[in-house]
FIMI-544168 format. One record per residue (C-alpha): residue number from 1; residue in three letters; x, y, z. Coordinates in steps of 0.25 Angstrom, whole numbers, plus 5000, padded with zeros to 4 digits. Example, Ala and Ser with C-alpha at 12.3 -4.5 7.8 and 13.67 -1.06 7.14 Angstrom:
% residues 2
NODE   num   residuo     c1     c2     c3
NODE     1       ALA   5049   4982   5031
NODE     2       SER   5055   4996   5029
END
This chain:
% residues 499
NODE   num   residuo     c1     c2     c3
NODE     1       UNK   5251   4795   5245
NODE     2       UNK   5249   4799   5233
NODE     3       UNK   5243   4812   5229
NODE     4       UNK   5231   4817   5218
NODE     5       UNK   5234   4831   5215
NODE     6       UNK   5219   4836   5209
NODE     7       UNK   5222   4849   5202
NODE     8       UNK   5209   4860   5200
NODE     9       UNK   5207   4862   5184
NODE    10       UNK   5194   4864   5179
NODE    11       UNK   5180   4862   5181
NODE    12       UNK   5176   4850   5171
NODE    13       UNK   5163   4847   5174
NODE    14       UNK   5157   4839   5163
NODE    15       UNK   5168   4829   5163
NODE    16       UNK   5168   4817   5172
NODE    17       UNK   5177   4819   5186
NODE    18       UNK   5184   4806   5179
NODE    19       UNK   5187   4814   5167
NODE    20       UNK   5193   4825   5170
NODE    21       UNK   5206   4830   5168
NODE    22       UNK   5215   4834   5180
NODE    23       UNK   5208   4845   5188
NODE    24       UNK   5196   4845   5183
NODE    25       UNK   5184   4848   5192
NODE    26       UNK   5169   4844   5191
NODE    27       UNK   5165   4855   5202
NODE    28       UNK   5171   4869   5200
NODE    29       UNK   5160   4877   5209
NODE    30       UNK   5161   4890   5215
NODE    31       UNK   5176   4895   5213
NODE    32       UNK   5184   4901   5203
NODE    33       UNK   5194   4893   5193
NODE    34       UNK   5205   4904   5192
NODE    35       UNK   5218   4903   5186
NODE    36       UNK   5226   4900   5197
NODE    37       UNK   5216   4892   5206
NODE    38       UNK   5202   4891   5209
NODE    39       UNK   5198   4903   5219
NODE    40       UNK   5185   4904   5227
NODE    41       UNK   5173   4911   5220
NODE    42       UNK   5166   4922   5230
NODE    43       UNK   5153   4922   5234
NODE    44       UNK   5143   4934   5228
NODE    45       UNK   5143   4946   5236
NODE    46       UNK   5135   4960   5233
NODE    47       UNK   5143   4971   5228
NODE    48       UNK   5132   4983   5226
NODE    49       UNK   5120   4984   5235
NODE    50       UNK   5108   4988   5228
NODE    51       UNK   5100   4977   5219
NODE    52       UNK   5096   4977   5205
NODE    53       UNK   5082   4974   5200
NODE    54       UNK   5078   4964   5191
NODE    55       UNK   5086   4950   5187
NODE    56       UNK   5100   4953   5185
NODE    57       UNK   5105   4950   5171
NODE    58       UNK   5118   4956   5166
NODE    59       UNK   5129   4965   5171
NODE    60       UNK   5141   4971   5165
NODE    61       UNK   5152   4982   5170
NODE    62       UNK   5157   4993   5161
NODE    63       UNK   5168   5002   5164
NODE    64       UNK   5166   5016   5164
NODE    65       UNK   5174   5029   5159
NODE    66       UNK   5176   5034   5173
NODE    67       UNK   5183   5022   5177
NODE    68       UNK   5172   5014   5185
NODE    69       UNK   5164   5001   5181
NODE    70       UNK   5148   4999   5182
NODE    71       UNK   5140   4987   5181
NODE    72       UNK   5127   4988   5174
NODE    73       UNK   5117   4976   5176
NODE    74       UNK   5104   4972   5169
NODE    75       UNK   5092   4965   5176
NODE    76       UNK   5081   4960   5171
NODE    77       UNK   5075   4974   5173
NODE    78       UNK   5086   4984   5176
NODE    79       UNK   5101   4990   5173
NODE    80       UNK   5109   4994   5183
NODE    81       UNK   5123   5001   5185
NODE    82       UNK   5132   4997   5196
NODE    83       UNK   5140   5007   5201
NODE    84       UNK   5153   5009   5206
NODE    85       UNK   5147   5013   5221
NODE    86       UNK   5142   4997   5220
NODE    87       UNK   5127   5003   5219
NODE    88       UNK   5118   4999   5206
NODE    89       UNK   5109   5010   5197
NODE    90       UNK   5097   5005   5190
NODE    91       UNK   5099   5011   5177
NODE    92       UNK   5088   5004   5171
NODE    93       UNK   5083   5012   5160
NODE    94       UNK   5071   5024   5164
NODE    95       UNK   5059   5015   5154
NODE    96       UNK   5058   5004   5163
NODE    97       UNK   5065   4992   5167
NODE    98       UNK   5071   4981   5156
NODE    99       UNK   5065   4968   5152
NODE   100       UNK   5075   4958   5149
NODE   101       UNK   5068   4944   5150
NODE   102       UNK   5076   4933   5142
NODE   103       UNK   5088   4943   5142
NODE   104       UNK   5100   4950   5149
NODE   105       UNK   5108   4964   5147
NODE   106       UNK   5121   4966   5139
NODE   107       UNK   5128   4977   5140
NODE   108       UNK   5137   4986   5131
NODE   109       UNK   5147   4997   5134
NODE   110       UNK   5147   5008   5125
NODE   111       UNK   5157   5019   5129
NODE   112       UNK   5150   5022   5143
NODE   113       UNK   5136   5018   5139
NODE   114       UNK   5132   5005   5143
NODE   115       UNK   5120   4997   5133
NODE   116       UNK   5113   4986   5137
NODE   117       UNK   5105   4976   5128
NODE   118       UNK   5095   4964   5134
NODE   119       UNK   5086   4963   5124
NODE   120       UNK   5072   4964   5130
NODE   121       UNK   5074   4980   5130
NODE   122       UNK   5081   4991   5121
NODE   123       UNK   5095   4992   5121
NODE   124       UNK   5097   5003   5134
NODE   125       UNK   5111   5011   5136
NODE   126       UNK   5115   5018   5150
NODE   127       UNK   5121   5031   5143
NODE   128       UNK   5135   5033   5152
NODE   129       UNK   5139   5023   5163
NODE   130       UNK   5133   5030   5175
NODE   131       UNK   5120   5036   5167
NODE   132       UNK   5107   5036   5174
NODE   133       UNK   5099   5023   5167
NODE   134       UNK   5099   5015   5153
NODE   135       UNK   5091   5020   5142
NODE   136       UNK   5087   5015   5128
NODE   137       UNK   5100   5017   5117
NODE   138       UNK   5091   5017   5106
NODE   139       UNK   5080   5026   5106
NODE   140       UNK   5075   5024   5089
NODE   141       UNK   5072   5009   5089
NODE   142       UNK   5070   4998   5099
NODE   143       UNK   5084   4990   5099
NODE   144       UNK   5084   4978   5108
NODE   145       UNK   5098   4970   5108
NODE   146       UNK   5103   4958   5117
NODE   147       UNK   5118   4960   5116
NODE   148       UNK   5126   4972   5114
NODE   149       UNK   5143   4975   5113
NODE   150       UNK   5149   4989   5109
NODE   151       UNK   5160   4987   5100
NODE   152       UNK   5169   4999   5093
NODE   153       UNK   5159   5010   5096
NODE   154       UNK   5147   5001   5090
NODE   155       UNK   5136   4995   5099
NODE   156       UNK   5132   4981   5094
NODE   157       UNK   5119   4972   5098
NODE   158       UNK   5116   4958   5096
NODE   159       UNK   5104   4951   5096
NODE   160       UNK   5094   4965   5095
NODE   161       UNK   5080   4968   5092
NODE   162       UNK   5079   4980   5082
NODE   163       UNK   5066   4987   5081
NODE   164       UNK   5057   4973   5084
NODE   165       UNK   5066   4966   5076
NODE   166       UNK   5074   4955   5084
NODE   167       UNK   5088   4951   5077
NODE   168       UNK   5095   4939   5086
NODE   169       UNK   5107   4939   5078
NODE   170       UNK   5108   4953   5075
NODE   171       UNK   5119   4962   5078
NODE   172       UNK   5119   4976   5078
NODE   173       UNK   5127   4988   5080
NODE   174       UNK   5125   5003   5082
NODE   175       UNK   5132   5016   5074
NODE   176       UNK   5147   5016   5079
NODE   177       UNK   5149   5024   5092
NODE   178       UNK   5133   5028   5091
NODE   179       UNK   5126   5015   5100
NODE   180       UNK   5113   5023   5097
NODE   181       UNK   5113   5021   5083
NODE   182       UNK   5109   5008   5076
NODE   183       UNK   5105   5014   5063
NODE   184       UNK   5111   5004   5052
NODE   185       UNK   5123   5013   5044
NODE   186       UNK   5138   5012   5038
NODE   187       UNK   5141   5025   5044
NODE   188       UNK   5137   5021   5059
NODE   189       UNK   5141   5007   5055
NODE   190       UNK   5128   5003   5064
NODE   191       UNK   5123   4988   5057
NODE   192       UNK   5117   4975   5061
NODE   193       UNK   5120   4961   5056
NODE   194       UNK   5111   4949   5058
NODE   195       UNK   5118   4937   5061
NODE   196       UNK   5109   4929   5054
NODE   197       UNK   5117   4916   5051
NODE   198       UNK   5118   4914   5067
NODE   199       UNK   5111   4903   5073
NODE   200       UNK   5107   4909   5084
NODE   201       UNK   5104   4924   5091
NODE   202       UNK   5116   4931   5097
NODE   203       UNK   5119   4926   5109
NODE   204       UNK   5130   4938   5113
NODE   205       UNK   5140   4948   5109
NODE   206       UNK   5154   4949   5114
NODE   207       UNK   5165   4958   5110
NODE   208       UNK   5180   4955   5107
NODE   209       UNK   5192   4967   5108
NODE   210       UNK   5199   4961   5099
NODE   211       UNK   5209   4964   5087
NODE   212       UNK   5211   4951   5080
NODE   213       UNK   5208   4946   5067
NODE   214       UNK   5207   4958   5063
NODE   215       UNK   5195   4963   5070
NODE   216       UNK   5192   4971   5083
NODE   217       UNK   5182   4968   5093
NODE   218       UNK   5176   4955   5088
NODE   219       UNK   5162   4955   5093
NODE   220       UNK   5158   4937   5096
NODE   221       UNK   5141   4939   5093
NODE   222       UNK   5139   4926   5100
NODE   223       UNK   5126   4916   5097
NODE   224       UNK   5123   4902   5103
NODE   225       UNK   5130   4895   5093
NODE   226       UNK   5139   4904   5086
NODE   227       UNK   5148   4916   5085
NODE   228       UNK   5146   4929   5076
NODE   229       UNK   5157   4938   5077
NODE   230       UNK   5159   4953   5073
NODE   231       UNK   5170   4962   5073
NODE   232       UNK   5172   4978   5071
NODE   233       UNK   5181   4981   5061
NODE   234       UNK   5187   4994   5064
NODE   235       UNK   5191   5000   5050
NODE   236       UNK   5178   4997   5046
NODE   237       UNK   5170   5000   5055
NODE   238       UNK   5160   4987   5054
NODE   239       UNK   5158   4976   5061
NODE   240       UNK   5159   4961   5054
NODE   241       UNK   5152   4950   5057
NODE   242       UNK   5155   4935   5056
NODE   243       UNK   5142   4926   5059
NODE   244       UNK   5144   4913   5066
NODE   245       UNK   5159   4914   5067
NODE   246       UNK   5158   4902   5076
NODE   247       UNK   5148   4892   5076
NODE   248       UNK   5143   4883   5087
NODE   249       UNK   5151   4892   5096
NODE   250       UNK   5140   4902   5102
NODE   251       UNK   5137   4909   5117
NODE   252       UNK   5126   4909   5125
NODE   253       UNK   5119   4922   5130
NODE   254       UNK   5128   4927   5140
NODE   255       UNK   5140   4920   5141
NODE   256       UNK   5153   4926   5133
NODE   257       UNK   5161   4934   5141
NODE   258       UNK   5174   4940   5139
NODE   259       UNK   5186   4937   5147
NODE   260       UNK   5201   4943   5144
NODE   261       UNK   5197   4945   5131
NODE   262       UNK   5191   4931   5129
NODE   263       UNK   5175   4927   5127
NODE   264       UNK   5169   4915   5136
NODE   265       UNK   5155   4910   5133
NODE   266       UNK   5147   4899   5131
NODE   267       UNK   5136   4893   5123
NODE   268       UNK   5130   4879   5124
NODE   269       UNK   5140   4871   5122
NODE   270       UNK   5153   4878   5128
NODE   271       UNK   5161   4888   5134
NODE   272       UNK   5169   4896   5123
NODE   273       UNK   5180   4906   5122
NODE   274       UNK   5182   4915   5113
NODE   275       UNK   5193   4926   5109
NODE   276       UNK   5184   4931   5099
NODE   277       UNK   5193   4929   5089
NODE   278       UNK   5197   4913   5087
NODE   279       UNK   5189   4900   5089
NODE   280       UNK   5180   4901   5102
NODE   281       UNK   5186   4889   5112
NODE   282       UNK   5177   4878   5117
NODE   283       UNK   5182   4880   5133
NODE   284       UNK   5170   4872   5139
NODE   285       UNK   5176   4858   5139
NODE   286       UNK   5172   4851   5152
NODE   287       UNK   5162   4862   5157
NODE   288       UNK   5154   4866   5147
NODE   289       UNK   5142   4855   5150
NODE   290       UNK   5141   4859   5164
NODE   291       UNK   5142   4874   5161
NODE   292       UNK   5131   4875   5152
NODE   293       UNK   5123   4864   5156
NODE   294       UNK   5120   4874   5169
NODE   295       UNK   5114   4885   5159
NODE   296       UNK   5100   4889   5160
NODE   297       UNK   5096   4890   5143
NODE   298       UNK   5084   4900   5147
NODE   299       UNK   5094   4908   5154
NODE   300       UNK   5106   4909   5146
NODE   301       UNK   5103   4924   5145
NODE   302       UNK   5106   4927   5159
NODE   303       UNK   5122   4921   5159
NODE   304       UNK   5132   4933   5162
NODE   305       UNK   5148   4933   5162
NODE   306       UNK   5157   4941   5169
NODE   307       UNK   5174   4939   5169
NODE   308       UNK   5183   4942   5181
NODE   309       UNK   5196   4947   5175
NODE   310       UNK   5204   4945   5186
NODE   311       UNK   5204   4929   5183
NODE   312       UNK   5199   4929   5169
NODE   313       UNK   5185   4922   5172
NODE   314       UNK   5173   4922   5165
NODE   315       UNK   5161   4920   5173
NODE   316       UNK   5147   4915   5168
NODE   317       UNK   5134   4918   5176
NODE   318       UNK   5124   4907   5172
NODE   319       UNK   5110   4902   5176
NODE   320       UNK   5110   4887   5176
NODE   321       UNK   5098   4878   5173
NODE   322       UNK   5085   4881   5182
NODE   323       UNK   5090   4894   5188
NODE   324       UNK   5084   4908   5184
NODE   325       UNK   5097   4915   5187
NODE   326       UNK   5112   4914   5187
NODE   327       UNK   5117   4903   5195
NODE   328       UNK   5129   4899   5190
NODE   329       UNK   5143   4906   5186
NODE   330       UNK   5152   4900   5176
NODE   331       UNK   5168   4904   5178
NODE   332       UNK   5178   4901   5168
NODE   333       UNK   5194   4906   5170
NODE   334       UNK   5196   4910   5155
NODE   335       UNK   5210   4908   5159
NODE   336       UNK   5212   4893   5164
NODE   337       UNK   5196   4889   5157
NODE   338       UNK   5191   4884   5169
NODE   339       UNK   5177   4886   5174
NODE   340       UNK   5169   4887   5188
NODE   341       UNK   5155   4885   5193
NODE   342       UNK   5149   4895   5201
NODE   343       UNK   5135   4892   5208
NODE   344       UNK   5131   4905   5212
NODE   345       UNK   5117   4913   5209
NODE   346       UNK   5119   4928   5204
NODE   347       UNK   5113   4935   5193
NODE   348       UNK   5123   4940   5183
NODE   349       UNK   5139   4940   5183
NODE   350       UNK   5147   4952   5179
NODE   351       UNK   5163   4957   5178
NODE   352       UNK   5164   4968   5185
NODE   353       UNK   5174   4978   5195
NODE   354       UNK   5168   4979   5207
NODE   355       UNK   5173   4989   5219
NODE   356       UNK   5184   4989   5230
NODE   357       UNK   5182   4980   5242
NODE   358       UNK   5186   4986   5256
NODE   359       UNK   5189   4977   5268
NODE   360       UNK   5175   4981   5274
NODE   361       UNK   5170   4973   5262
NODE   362       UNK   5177   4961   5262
NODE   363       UNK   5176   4960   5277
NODE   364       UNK   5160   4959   5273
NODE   365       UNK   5162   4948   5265
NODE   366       UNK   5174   4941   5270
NODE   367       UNK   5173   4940   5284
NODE   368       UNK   5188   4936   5286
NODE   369       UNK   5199   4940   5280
NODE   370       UNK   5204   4924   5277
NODE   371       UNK   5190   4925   5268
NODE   372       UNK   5194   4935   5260
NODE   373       UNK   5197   4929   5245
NODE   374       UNK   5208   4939   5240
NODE   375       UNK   5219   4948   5248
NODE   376       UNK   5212   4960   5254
NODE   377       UNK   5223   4968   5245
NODE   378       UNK   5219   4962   5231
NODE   379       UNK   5213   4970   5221
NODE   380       UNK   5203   4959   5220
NODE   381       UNK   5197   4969   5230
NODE   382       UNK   5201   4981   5224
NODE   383       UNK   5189   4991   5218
NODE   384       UNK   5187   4988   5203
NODE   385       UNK   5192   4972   5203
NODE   386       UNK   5187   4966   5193
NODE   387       UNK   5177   4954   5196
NODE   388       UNK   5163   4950   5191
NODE   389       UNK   5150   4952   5200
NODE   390       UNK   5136   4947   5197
NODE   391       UNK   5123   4951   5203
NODE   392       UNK   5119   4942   5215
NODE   393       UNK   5105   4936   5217
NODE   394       UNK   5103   4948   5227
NODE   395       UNK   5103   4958   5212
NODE   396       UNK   5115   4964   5219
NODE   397       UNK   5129   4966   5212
NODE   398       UNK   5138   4957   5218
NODE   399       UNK   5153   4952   5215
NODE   400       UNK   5160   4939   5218
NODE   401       UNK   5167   4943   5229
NODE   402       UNK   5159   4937   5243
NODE   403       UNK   5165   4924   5252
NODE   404       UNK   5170   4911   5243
NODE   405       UNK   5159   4902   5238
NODE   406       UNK   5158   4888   5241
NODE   407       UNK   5167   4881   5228
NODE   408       UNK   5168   4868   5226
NODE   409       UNK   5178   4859   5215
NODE   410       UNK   5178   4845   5213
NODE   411       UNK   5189   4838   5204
NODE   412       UNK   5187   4826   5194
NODE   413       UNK   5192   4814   5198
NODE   414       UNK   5208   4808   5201
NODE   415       UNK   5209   4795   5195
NODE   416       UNK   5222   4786   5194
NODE   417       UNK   5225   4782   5181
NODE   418       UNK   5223   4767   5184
NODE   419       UNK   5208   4771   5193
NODE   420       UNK   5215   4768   5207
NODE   421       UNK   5209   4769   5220
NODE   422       UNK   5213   4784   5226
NODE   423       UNK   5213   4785   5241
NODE   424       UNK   5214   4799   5246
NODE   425       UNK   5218   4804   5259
NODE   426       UNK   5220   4819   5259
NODE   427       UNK   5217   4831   5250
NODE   428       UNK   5225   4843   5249
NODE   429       UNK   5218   4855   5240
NODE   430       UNK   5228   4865   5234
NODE   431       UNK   5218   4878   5242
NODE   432       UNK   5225   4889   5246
NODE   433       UNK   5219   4899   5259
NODE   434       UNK   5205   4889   5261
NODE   435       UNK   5199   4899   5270
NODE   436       UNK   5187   4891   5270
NODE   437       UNK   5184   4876   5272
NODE   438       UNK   5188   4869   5260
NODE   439       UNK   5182   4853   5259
NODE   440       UNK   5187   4843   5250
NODE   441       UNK   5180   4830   5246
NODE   442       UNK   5186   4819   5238
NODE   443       UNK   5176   4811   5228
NODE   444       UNK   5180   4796   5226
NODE   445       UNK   5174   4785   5217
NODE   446       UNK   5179   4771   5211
NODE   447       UNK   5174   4773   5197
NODE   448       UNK   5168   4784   5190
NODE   449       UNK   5152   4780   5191
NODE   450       UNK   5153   4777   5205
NODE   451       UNK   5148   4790   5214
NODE   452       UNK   5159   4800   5220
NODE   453       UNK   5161   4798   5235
NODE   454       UNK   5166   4810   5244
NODE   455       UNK   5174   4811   5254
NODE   456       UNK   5177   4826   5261
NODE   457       UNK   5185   4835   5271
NODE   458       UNK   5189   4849   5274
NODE   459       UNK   5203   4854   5270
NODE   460       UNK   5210   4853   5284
NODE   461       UNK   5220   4864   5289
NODE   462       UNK   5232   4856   5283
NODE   463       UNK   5226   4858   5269
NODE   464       UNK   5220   4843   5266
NODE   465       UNK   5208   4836   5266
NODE   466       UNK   5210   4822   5273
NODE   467       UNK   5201   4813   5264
NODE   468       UNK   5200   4797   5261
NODE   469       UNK   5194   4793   5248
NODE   470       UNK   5197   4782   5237
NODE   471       UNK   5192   4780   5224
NODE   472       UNK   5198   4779   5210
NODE   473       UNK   5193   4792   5207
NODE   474       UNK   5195   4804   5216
NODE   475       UNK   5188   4817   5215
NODE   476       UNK   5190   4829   5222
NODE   477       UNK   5181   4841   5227
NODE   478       UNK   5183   4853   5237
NODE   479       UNK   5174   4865   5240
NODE   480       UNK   5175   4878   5251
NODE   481       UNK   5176   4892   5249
NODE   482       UNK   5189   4901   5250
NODE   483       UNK   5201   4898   5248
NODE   484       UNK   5212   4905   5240
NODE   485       UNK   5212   4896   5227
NODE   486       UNK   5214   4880   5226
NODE   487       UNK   5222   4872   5214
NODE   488       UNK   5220   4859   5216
NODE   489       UNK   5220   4846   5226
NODE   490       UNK   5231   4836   5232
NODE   491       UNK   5223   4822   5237
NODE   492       UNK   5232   4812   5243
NODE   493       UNK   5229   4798   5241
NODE   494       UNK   5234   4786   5235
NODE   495       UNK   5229   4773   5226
NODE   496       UNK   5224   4762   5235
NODE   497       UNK   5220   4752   5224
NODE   498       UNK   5211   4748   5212
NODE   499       UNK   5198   4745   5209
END
């Protein structure tokens, strides 16, 4: 009796299941490719209580001088603070509620003020983390801007309207440790530059720490089809530019993210990353059609990132074709370059550290113990573990953190090198601690345009999966929902002939 050993690599879902190299998957749905295996994705479950009005849009967490972190979140209509008792303050400035049709917020941190940009309305600061409501930061001139980054002191904006005066590929920055003064001068060293050989308006703004080159803080201004840099250089006190630094190479609204120190994005025609210094690398082979054929264009505004330290993920929250709100999460381990799909409706992601969990809690959502995901003594529980949240569908704060989700992962296709006939007999996954029903289905077909027949059966107590299919070419899938991690997949057959 022979036996198939079917290793889990990486979801390629634009190749063919006969053209895939060894452990490659055309399903990769609802569970996390991490480094050592792939683990269960949890369910949304509400961490704060109270509701935010409006459409949820972005979120960011800051950490504070007195040692605590705060999420602010933008709606449609509102800001709001999350705070450390779970609870959320509407901080929404006292002239009325924002407008941000067509646009979502950005936010800066600026020592411990927070500024946040959407473009539709002035450029509003929350003057100390706890303070009472946003207000305008410039009070002489109406300044609008859609991106915004601090960097050495100096607050910068892209993609700003100035007086009535709209400049897409316009940067501008503020007097050097004064963010309320944009008044052009050497002795500030507030400017502005027009980026004007750019193809295209900024598309984001992203900064580097950095001390390479020569350079600190290398700041990626990002279009849709190319890359401008800039950097600060420190003995001189100015920032240098260089326009179009990469072409054909851009990011769409939304997308770059920063994990260990490496941007991830995306345009339309790839996933990039990037250390800010070298070449950006094309990592989208075999996923990028999929991926972005799921995007809404009218909706590439509304895509936000988190990153999960712990495992070095960098997590994309999408609205895909048809839909009016995220439906869809992009996963990518920067670390081993695989990706996930998670089908799963929320309104934004964001990194975050959420608070301590006690037993009375997990007993709510984990009704035995055997259903717990991690041990009761792992910091994964512990207060401030860093993890990324979203707002669910209910306008709620919520984390990651609920019962498994129902995954599934189907492989690409075993073959023989001559095309012989396959008959299995039994499969044996390589799942440690299924806690929950685990069925396997093995997909069988004689040549590669002839329809995939299936055959399934539930993982008995002796760990295998009694199945009998034949084919020359062997495909299979499995799907349930917790488990402690799963590598791979032994299927006993043998060759029975030609054909």
């Amino acid at each position: 009796m022979a036996k198939l050993d079917i290793s889990l690599d990486r979801w390629l879902p634009d190749l063919p299941p006969f053209a895939m190299k060894k452990g490659g998957l055309t399903i990769c749905k609802n569970i996390l490719p991490l480094e050592e295996s792939f683990k269960i994705m949890q369910e949304i479950t509400a961490y704060s209580s109270n509701t935010v009005s409006g459409t949820p849009l972005t979120a960011i967490e800051v950490y504070a001088s007195n040692g605590n972190y705060y999420t602010f979140i933008g709606t449609t209509t509102k800001l709001y603070r999350l705070e450390i008792d779970k609870s959320l303050t509407d901080i929404t400035r006292t002239s009325g509620n924002y407008t941000t049709s067509g646009n979502r917020w950005y936010f800066a941190k600026y020592g411990e003020w927070i500024v946040a940009t959407n473009f539709n309305d002035e450029v509003q600061v929350l003057k100390g983390m706890t303070a009472a409501n946003f207000e305008p930061l410039y009070t002489t001139e109406t300044f609008k801007a859609k991106y915004v980054v601090q960097n050495h002191g100096y607050l910068m904006f892209g993609y700003y309207t100035r007086n009535g005066v709209t400049y897409p590929n316009g940067v501008i920055w503020t007097a050097k440790d004064t963010i309320t003064d944009l008044t052009e001068s050497a002795a500030t060293g507030a400017d502005s530059v027009n980026l004007e050989e750019c193809p295209s308006p900024i598309s984001g703004m992203t900064v580097f720490e950095s001390t390479s080159a020569g350079y600190e803080s290398n700041i990626a201004i990002f279009h849709r089809n190319t890359i401008s840099a800039a950097w600060f250089v420190q003995d001189l006190f100015v920032f240098h530019f260089d326009y179009n630094r990469y072409v054909e190479v851009g990011a769409i609204e939304g997308s770059p993210i920063l994990v260990e120190g490496i941007c991830y994005f995306y345009d339309e025609k790839t996933f990039w990353k990037w250390d800010g210094v070298s070449t950006p690398q094309d990592i989208g082979l075999g996923v990028r059609q999929t991926i972005l054929n799921y995007l809404d264009i009218s909706n590439y505004y509304r895509t936000t990132t988190a990153s999960h330290p712990r495992y070095g993920l960098a997590v994309w929250s999408i609205i895909s074709t048809g839909k009016t709100d995220p439906d869809k999460i992009i996963i990518l381990n920067t670390r081993n370059g695989k990706f996930a799909l998670i089908e799963k409706s929320q309104y934004c992601v964001f990194s975050m550290h959420r608070a301590a969990w006690t037993i009375n809690g997990l007993a709510t959502y984990f009704p035995r113990i055997h259903d717990i995901p991690y041990p009761v003594n792992s910091n994964f529980w512990s207060d401030n573990s860093s993890i990324f949240g979203c707002i669910s569908t209910d306008s709620k704060v919520s984390v990651f953190q609920g019962a498994p989700m129902e995954w599934i992962v189907e492989t690409g296709e075993v073959f023989t090198d001559k095309k012989e006939v396959i008959r299995t007999r039994r499969i044996c996954p390589m799942i440690q601690k299924r806690g929950a029903t685990v069925t396997v289905s093995i997909g069988s077909r004689m040549e590669k345009d002839d329809d995939v027949v299936y055959a399934s059966a539930n993982i008995a107590t002796n760990g295998y999966a009694d199945i009998r299919a034949f084919g020359k070419y062997i495909r299979v899938k499995m799907s349930g929902r917790l488990h402690d991690g799963f590598t791979g997949i032994d299927v006993e057959g043998k060759v029975i002939g030609r054909k």
